[in-house]
C-alpha positions as CSV (number, residue, x, y, z in Angstrom):
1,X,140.4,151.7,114.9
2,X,141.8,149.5,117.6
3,X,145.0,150.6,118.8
4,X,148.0,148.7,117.0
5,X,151.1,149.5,115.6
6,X,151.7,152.8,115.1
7,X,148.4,154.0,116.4
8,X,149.3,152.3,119.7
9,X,152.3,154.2,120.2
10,X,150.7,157.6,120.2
11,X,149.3,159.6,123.0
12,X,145.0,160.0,122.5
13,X,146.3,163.5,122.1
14,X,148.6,163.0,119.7
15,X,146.2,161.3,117.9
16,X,143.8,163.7,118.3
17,X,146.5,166.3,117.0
18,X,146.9,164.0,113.6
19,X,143.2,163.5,113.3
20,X,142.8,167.4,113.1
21,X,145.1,167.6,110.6
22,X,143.8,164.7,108.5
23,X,140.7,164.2,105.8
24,X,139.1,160.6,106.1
25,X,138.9,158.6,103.0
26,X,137.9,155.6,101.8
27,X,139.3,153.1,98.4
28,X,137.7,150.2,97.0
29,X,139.5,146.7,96.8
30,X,142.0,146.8,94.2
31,X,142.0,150.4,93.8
32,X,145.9,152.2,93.9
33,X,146.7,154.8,96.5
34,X,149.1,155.9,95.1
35,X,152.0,154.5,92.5
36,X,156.1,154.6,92.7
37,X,157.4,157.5,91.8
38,X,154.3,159.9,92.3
39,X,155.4,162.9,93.5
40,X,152.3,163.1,96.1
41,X,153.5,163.3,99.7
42,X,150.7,162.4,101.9
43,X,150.6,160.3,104.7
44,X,148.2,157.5,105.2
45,X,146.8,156.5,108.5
46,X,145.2,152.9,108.0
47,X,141.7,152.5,109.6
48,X,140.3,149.6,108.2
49,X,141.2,147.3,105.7
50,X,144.8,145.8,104.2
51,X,146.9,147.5,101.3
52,X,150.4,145.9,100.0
53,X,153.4,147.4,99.1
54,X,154.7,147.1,95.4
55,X,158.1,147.8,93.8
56,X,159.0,147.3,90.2
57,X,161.7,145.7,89.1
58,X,163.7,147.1,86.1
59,X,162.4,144.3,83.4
60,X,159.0,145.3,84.4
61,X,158.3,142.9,87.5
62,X,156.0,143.7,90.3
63,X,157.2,142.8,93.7
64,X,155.2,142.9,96.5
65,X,157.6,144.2,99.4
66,X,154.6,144.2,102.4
67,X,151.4,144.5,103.5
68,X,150.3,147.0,105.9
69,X,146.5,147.1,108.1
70,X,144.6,148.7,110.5
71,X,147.2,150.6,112.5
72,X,149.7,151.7,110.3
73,X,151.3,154.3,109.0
74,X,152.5,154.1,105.1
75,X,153.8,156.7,102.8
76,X,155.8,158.2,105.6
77,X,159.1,158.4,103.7
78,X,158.1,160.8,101.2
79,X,156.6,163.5,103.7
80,X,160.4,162.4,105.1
81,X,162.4,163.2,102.6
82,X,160.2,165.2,100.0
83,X,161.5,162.9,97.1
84,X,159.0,160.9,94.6
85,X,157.4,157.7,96.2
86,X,159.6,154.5,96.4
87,X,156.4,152.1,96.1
88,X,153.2,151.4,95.1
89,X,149.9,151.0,97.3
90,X,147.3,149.3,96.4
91,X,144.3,148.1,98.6
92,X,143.8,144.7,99.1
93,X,139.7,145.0,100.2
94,X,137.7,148.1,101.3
95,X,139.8,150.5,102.9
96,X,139.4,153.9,105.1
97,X,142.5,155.5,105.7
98,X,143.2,159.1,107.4
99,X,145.2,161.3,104.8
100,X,147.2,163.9,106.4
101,X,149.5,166.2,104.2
102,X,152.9,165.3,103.9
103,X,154.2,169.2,105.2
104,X,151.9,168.4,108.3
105,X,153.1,165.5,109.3
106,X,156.0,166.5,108.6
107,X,155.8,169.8,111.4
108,X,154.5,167.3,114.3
109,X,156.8,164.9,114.0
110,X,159.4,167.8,114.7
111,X,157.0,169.4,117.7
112,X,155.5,166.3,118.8
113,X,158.2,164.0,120.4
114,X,155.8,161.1,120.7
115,X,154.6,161.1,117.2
116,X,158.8,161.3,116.1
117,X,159.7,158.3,118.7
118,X,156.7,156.5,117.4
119,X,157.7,156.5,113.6
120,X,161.1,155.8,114.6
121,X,159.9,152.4,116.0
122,X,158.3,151.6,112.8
123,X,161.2,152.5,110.6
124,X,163.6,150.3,112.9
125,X,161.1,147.2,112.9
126,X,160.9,148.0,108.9
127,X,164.4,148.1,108.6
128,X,165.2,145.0,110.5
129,X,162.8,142.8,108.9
130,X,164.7,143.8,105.1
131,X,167.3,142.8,107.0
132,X,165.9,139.5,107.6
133,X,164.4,139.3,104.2
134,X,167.7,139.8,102.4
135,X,169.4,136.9,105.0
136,X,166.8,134.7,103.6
137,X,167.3,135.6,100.4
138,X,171.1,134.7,100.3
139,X,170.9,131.3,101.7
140,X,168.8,128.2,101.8
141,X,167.3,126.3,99.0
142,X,163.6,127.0,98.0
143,X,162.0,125.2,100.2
144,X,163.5,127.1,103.3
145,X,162.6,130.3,101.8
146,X,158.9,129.7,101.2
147,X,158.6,128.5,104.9
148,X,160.2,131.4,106.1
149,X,157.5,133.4,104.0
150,X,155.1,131.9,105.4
151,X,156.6,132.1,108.8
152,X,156.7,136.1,107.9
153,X,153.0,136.2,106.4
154,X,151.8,134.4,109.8
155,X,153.1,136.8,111.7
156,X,151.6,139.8,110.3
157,X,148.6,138.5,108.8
158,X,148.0,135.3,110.5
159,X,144.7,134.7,112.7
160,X,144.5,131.9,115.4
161,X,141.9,129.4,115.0
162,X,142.0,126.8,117.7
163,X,145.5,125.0,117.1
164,X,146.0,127.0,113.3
165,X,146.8,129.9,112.0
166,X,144.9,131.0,108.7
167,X,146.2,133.5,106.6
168,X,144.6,136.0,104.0
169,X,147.5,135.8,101.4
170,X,148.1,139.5,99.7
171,X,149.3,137.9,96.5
172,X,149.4,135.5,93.7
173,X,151.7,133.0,93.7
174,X,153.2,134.5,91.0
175,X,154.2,137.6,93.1
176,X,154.9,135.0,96.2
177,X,158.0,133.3,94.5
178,X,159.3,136.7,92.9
179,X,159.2,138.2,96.4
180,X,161.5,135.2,97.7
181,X,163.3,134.9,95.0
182,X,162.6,132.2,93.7
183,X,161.0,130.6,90.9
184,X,156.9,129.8,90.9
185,X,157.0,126.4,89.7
186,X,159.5,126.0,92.8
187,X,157.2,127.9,95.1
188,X,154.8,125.4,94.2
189,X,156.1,122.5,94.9
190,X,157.9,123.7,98.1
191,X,154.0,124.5,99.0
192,X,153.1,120.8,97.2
193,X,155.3,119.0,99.4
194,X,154.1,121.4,102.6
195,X,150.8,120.0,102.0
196,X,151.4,116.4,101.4
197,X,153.2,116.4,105.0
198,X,150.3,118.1,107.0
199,X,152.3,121.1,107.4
200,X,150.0,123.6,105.6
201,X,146.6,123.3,103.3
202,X,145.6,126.0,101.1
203,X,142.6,127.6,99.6
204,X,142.2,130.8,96.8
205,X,144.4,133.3,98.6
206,X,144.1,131.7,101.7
207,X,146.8,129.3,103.5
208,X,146.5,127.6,106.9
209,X,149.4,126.3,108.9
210,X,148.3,123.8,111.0
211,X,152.0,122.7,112.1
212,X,153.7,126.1,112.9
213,X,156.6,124.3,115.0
214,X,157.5,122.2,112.0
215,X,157.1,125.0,109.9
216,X,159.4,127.4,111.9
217,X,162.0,124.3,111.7
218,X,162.0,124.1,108.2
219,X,162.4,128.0,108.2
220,X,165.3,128.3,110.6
């Protein structure tokens, strides 16, 4: 595993220390992890591989809330707090993941300093960008808020080629619109109207921004 996000912030001993604590594991694409409100508390160390983050809505509605890869840390919160999951995981292609128990984890991140300042800088970079999510939500008409989704989904997803960015999008459109609140048909034809301008062309799952000042304009 190359060393990014919360991987990189760790000490080779301190990942050594959560390596020898951990079982490696592998999913299948599509396969769940675990679901919201599973009262499993084990902590996943991504290795390979991309999952998203679901949450339910009340009437039944899946949200996807993130996406998390090679790097990352996810089900943190319930080795936290020792309450039921707040999401669901699923994997979005072949994945291998390090599962350490939840009580583990738990005990280095009150021995291990590094491993405690380390989540702590996830948390606050997960925490600011709800933040961010919930400005966008509040204000703007559609077509801001599916460039400023995009904007987000190039930033954690998006791979340079040349002068574009190409993303591997972790959702239906469906689930893209709910996530911004907004309607699909209006998700479509802010992405319609992206198109017709150059901005962006898309493919099955797959959107390139060739225009990413123009699309960060549109966003702000």
């Amino acid at each position: 595993m190359e060393p990014t996000g919360f991987w990189a912030d760790l000490t080779p001993a301190d990942r050594r220390a959560l390596a020898r604590s951990a079982t490696r594991r592998s999913y299948g694409r599509g396969e769940t992890v675990c679901r919201e409100g599973d009262r499993s508390s084990v902590v996943l160390l991504l290795l390979s591989g991309h999952v998203r983050i679901v949450n339910t809505t009340p009437d039944g509605r899946e949200v996807v809330v993130g996406v998390r890869g090679a790097g990352d840390v996810v089900g943190e919160l319930a080795a936290i707090d020792a309450r039921p999951r707040s999401a669901t995981i699923e994997a979005l292609d072949d994945l291998e993941v390090l599962e350490v128990p939840g009580g583990r984890f738990a005990a280095l991140c009150r021995t291990e300093s590094r491993i405690s300042w380390a989540l702590l800088l996830v948390l606050t970079a997960r925490l600011r960008s709800v933040g961010r999510q919930w400005l966008d939500l509040g204000t703007g008409a559609a077509p801001r808020r599916v460039a400023a989704h995009l904007m987000e989904l190039a930033v954690q997803h998006g791979v340079r080629r040349g002068e574009d960015i190409e993303i591997t999008v972790p959702a239906t459109q469906a689930e893209l619109a709910t996530t911004a609140a907004i309607s699909r048909e209006s998700w479509a034809r802010a992405t319609r109207d992206l198109r017709r301008r150059g901005v962006i062309s898309t493919g099955r799952r797959q959107v390139t921004i060739h225009r990413l000042a123009e699309l960060r304009r549109l966003a702000s």
